[in-house]
KOLKOLFI-874902 format. One record per residue (C-alpha): chain; x, y, z. Coordinates in steps of 0.25 Angstrom, whole numbers, padded with zeros to 4 digits. Layout:
BEGIN
+---+-------+-------+-------+
| c |    c1 |    c2 |    c3 |
+---+-------+-------+-------+
| A |     X |     Y |     Z |
...
+---+-------+-------+-------+
This chain:
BEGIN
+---+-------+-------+-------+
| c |    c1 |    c2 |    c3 |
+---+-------+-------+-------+
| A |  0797 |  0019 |  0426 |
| A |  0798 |  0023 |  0413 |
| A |  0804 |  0015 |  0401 |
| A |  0813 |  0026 |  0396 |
| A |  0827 |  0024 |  0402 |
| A |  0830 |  0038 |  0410 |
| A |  0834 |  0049 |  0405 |
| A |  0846 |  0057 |  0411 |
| A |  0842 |  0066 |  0424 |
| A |  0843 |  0080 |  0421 |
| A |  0855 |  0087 |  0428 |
| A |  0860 |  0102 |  0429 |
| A |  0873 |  0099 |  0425 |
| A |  0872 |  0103 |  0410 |
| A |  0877 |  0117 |  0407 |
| A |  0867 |  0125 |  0399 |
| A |  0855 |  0116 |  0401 |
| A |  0842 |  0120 |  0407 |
| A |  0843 |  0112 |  0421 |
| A |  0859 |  0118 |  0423 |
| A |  0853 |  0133 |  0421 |
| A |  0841 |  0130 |  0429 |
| A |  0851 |  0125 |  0443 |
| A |  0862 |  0137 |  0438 |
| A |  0851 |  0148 |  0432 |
| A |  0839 |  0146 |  0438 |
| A |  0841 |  0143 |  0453 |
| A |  0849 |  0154 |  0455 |
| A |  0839 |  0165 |  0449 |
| A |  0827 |  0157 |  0458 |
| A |  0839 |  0160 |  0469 |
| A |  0838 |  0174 |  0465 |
| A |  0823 |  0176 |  0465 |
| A |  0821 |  0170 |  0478 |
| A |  0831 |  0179 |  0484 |
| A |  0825 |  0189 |  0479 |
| A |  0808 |  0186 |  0484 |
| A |  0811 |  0188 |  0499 |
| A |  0820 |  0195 |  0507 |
| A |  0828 |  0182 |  0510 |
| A |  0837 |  0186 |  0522 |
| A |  0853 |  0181 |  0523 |
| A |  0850 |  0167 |  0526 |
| A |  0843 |  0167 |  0515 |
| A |  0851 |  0172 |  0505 |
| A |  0864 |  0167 |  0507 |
| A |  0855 |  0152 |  0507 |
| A |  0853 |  0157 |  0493 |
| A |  0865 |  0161 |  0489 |
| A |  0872 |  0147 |  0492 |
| A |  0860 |  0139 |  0486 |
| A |  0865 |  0145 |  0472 |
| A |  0880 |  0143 |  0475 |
| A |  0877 |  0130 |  0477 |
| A |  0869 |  0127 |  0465 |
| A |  0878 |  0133 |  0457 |
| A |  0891 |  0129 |  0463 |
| A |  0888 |  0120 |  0474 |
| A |  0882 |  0105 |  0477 |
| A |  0870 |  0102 |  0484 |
| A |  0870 |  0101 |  0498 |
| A |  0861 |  0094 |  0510 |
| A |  0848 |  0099 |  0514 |
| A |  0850 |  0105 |  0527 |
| A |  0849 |  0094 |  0539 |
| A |  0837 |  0101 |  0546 |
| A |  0828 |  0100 |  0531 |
| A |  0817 |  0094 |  0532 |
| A |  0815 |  0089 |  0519 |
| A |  0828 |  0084 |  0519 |
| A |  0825 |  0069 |  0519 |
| A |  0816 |  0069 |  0509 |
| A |  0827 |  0077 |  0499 |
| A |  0838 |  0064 |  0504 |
| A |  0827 |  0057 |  0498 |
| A |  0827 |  0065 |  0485 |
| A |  0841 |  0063 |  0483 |
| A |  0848 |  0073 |  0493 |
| A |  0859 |  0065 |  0495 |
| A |  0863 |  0060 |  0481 |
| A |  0864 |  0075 |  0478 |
| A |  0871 |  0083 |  0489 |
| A |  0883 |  0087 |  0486 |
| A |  0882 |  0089 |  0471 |
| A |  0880 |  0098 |  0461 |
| A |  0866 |  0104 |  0459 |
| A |  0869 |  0102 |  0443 |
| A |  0874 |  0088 |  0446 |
| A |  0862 |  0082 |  0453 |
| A |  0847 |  0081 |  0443 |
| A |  0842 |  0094 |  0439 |
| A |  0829 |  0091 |  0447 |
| A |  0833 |  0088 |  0459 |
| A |  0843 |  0099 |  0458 |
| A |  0830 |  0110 |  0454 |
| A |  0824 |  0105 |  0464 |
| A |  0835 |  0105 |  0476 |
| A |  0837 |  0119 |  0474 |
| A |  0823 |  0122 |  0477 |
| A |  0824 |  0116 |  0490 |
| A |  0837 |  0124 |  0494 |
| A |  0831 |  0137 |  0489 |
| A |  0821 |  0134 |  0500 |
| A |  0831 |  0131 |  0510 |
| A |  0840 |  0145 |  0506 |
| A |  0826 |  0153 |  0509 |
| A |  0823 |  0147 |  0523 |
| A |  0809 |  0141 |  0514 |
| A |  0811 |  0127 |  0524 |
| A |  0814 |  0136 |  0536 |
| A |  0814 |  0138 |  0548 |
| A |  0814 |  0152 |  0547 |
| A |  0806 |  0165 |  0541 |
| A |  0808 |  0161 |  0526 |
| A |  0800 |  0146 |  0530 |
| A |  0790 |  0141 |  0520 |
| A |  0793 |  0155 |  0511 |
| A |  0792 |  0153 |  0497 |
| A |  0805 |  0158 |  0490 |
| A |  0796 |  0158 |  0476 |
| A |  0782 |  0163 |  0482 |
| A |  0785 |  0178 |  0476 |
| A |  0787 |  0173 |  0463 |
| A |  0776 |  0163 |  0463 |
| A |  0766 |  0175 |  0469 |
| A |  0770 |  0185 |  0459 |
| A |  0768 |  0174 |  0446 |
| A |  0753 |  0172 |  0453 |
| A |  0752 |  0185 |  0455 |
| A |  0755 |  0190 |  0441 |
| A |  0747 |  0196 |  0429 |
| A |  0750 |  0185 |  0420 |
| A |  0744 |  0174 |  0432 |
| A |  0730 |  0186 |  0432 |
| A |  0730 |  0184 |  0416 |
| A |  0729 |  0170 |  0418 |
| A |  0719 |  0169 |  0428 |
| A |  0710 |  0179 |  0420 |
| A |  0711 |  0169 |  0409 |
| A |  0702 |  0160 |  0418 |
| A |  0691 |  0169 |  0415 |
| A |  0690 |  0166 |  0398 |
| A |  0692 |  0153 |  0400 |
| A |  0680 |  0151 |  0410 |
| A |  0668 |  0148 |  0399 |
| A |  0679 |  0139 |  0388 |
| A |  0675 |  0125 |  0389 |
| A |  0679 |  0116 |  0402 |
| A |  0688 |  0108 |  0392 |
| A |  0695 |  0122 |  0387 |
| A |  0697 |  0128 |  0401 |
| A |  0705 |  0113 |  0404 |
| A |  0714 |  0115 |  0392 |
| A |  0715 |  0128 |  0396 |
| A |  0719 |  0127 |  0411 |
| A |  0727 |  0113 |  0407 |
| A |  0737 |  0122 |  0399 |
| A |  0737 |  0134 |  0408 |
| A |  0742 |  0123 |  0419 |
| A |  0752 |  0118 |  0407 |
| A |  0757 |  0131 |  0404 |
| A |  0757 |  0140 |  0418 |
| A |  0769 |  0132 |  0420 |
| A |  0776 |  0142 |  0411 |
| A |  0775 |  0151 |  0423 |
| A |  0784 |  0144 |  0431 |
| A |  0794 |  0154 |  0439 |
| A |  0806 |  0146 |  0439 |
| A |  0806 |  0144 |  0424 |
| A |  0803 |  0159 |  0423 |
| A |  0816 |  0163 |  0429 |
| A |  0826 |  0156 |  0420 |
| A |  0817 |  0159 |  0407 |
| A |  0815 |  0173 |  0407 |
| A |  0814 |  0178 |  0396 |
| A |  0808 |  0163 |  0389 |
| A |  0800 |  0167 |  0376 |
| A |  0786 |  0168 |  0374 |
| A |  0782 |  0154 |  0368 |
| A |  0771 |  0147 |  0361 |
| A |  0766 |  0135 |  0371 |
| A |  0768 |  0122 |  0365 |
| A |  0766 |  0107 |  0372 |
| A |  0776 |  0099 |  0368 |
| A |  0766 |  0087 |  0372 |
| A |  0753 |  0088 |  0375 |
| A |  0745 |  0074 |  0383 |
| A |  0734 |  0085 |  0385 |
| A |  0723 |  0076 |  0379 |
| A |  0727 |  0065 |  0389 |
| A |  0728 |  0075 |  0400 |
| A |  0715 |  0081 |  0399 |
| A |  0709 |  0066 |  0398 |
| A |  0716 |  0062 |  0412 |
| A |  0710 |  0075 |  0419 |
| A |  0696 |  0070 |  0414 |
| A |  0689 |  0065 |  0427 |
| A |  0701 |  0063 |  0435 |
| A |  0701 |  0061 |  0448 |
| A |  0712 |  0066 |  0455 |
| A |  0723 |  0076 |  0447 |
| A |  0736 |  0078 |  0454 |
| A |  0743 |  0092 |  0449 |
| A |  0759 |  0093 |  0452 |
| A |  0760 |  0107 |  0450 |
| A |  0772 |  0115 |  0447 |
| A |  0772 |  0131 |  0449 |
| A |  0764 |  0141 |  0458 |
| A |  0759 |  0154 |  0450 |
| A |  0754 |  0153 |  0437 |
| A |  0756 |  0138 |  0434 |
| A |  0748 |  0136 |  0449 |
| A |  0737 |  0143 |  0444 |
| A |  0734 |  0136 |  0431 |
| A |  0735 |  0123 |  0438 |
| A |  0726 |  0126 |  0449 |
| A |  0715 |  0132 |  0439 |
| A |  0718 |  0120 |  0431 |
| A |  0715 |  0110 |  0443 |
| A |  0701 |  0119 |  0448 |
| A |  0696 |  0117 |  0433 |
| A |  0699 |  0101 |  0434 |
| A |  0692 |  0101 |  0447 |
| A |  0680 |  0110 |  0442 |
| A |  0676 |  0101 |  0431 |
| A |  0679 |  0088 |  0437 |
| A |  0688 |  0086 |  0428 |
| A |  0696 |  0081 |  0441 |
| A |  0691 |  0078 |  0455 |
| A |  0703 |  0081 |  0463 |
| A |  0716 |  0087 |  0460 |
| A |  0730 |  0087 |  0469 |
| A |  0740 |  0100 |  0467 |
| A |  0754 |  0096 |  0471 |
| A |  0762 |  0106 |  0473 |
| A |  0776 |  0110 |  0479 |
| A |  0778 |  0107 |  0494 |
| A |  0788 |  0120 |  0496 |
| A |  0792 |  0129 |  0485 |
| A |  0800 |  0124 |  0475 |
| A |  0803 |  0128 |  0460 |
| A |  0802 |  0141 |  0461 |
| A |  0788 |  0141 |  0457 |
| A |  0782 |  0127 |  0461 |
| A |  0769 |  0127 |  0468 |
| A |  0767 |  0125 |  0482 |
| A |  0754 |  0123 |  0491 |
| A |  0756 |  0139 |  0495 |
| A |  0757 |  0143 |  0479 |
| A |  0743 |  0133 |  0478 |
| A |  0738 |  0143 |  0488 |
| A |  0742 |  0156 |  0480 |
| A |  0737 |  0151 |  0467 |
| A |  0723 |  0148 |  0474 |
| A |  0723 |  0163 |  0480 |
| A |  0728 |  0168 |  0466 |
| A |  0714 |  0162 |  0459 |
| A |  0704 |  0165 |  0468 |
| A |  0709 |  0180 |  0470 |
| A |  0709 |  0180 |  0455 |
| A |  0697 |  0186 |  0448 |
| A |  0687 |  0177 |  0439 |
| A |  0688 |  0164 |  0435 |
| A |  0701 |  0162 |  0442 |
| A |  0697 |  0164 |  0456 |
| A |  0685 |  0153 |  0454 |
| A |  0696 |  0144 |  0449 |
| A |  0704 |  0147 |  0463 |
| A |  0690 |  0146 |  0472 |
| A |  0688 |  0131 |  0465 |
| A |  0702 |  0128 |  0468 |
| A |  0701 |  0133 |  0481 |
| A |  0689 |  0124 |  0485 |
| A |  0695 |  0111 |  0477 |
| A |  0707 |  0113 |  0490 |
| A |  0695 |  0115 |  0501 |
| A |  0688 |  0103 |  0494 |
| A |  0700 |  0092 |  0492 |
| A |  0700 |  0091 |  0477 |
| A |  0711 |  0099 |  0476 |
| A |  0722 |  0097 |  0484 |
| A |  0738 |  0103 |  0485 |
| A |  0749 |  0092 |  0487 |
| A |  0764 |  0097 |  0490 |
| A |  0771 |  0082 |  0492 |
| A |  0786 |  0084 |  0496 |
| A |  0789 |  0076 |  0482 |
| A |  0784 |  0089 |  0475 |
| A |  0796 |  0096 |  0478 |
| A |  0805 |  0082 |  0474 |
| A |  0818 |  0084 |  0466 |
| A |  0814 |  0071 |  0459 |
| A |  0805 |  0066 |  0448 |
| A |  0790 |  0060 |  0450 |
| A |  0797 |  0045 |  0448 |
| A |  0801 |  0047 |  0464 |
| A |  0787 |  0050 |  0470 |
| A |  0786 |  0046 |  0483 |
| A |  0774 |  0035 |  0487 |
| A |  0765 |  0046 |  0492 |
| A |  0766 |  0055 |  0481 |
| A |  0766 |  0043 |  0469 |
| A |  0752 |  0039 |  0477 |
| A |  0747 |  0051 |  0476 |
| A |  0749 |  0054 |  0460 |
| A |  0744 |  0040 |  0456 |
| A |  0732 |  0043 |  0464 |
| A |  0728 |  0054 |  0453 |
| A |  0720 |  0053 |  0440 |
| A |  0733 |  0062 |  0435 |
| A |  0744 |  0070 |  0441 |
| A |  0748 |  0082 |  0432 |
| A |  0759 |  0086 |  0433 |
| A |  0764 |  0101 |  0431 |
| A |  0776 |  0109 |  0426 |
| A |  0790 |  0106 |  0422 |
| A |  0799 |  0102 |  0437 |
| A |  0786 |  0092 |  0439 |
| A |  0789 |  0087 |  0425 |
| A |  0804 |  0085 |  0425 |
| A |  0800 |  0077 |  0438 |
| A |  0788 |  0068 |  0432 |
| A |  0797 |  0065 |  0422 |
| A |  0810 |  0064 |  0427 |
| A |  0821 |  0074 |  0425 |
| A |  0828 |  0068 |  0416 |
| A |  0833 |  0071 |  0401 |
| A |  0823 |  0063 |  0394 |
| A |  0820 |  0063 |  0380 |
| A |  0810 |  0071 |  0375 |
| A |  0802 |  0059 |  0369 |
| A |  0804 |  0050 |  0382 |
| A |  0788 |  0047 |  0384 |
| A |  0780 |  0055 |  0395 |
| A |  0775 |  0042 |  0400 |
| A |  0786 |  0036 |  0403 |
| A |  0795 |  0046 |  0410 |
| A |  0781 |  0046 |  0418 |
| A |  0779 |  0033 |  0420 |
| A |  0781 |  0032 |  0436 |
| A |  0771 |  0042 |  0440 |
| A |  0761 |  0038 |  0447 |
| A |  0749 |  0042 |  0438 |
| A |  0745 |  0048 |  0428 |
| A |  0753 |  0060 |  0424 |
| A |  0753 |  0073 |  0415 |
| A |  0763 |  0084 |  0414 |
| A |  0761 |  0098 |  0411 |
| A |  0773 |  0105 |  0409 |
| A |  0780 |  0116 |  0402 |
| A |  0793 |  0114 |  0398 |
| A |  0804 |  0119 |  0407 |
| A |  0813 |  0109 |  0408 |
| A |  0823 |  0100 |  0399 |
| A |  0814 |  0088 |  0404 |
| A |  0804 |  0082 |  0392 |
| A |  0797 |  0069 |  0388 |
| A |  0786 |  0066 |  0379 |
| A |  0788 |  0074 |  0368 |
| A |  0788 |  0068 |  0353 |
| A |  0801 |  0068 |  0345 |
| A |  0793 |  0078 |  0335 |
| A |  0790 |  0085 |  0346 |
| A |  0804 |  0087 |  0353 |
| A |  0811 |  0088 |  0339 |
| A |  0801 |  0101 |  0338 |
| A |  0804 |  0106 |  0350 |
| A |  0820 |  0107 |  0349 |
| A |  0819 |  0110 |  0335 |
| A |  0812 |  0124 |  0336 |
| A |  0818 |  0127 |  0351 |
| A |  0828 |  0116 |  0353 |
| A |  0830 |  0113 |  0369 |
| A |  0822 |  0124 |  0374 |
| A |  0809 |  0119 |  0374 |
| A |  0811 |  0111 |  0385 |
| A |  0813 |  0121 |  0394 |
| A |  0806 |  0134 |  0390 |
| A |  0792 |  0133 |  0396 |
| A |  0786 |  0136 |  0381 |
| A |  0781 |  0121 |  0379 |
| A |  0774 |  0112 |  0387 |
| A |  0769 |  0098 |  0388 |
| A |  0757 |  0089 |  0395 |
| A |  0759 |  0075 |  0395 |
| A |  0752 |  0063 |  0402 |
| A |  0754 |  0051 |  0407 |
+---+-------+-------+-------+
């Protein structure tokens, strides 16, 4: 563990800050647009309509005794948390436990007609579908005679920054001004030396859509130049986060490439036979859909990351939980916060969230001069750092 004394855990409590507008705010519009995708029957809705009563006034409550899962959430601190406020337990788990009873409301877990439905897929379909995803894959085709070093840096930030497109975000950010990208920290030297002849590359990834898509084309270029032998995908295990990525959103990304016309469609075909062939593979462990930091991985899954020449680790949630989701400051060191994973480790990530470490005090200083506290959560800079 980490030398550095713990910071505070990050609670919604705070009137006005960005986790209490999130669990007030945010969960009640994604209450909306789910109603809104399907035509939800009664059951249905009045589910719905109590799930935001009781994050806004109520406590949380048990799993229902038939859940199947509900043994492995006693596990992830269930019972310490019934009966309190959704604001008064840690933001994390919090975010996450809403997920989960969103899925209950819709009949996701079943059984019954709405089983296995994803409430998001609508909104995941019409981002994969969309002009700006078409422009995107188009820009494959000028990059397909640069150098195999400049179509790496290339397709690395098109991973980095495809999570600007994250759906949840969107909804509580508008109208967010058009901004000039700016890492905040930048390990990409020591990044791209550690993807040099790896073995084995384990990508957590984060959302479906337009973030899927640069990390699958990122992974197919890897692969094509044996740059890596084998890489692991880990995705969500039921949907989760409005727009995390699922084995079923893997599935749709794949048919979105090799439907697409030139040099994306090849990417799609060489992804598709790296699945057929072994060397590379889709993971959906239950842990991926945790309300807890990486520090609590469970043996399997801890075995499975050391095992890798590198795990790389996608978006903001997954970083508030390699991390920790606490309040740390700003220059706390990356390596130490990160001292309990299993392997080797780096963080792509914009920034979406109050969580940060790793930054230089010039740095930080910088940031809240010309923007003060918003930079932390805008989605306008964005970091890579390794361990």
């Amino acid at each position: 563990m980490p030398d550095t004394p713990p910071a505070p855990v990050i609670l919604g409590n705070e009137p006005g800050s960005f986790p209490h507008s999130v669990l007030a705010e945010r969960h009640p519009a994604i209450v909306r647009q789910v109603r809104e995708a399907f035509p939800y029957g009664p059951e249905q809705h009045r589910a719905l309509d109590a799930l935001v009563e009781s994050c806004a006034k109520g406590v949380i409550e048990p799993l229902p005794a038939d859940a199947s899962d509900g043994d492995r959430w006693a596990a992830w601190g269930m019972d310490e948390y019934v009966g309190r406020s959704w604001f008064d337990v840690p933001w994390l788990w919090s975010e996450s436990h809403f997920y989960r009873r969103l899925l209950d409301a819709v009949g996701y877990f079943g059984p019954g007609p709405w089983q296995g439905i994803d409430p998001f897929r609508p909104s995941k379909l019409a981002e994969l579908h969309s002009r700006e995803t078409d422009e995107e894959l188009a820009a494959l085709d000028d990059l397909a005679d640069r150098p195999v070093a400049e179509r790496t840096e290339a397709l690395l930030h098109g991973s980095l920054w495809g999570n600007r497109a994250d759906l949840g975000f969107r909804l509580s950010d508008a109208e967010a001004r058009a901004a000039v990208p700016g890492l905040v920290a930048d390990d990409g030297d020591a990044l791209r030396r550690l993807l040099t002849d790896a073995d084995t590359l384990c990508l957590i990834a984060d959302n479906a859509g337009r973030e899927l898509i640069p990390d699958l084309l990122l992974i197919a270029h890897l692969l094509a130049h044996g740059t890596i032998r084998r890489a692991v995908l880990h995705v969500k295990p039921y949907p989760y986060y409005v727009s995390d990525a699922t084995t079923a959103d893997v599935v749709d990304a794949l048919r979105r490439l090799t439907d697409a016309p030139g040099e994306a469609a090849g990417y799609g075909r060489r992804l598709w036979s790296a699945m057929a062939d072994g060397s590379l593979t889709v993971r959906a462990h239950p842990f991926s859909c945790a309300p807890l930091p990486y520090a609590d991985l469970p043996d399997d899954f801890r075995a499975e990351l050391a095992a890798a020449t590198l795990t790389l680790v996608k978006g903001d949630l997954n970083y508030r939980r390699l991390v920790g989701d606490r309040r740390w400051p700003p220059t706390t060191a990356f390596a130490e916060v990160t001292a309990h994973f299993p392997g080797p480790v780096a963080a792509l990530r914009t920034l979406k969230s109050d969580v940060i470490t790793g930054l230089g005090a010039d740095t930080e200083a910088a940031l809240v001069a010309a923007e003060g506290q918003r930079w932390r959560t805008s989605g306008t800079h964005a970091l890579i750092q390794v361990r």
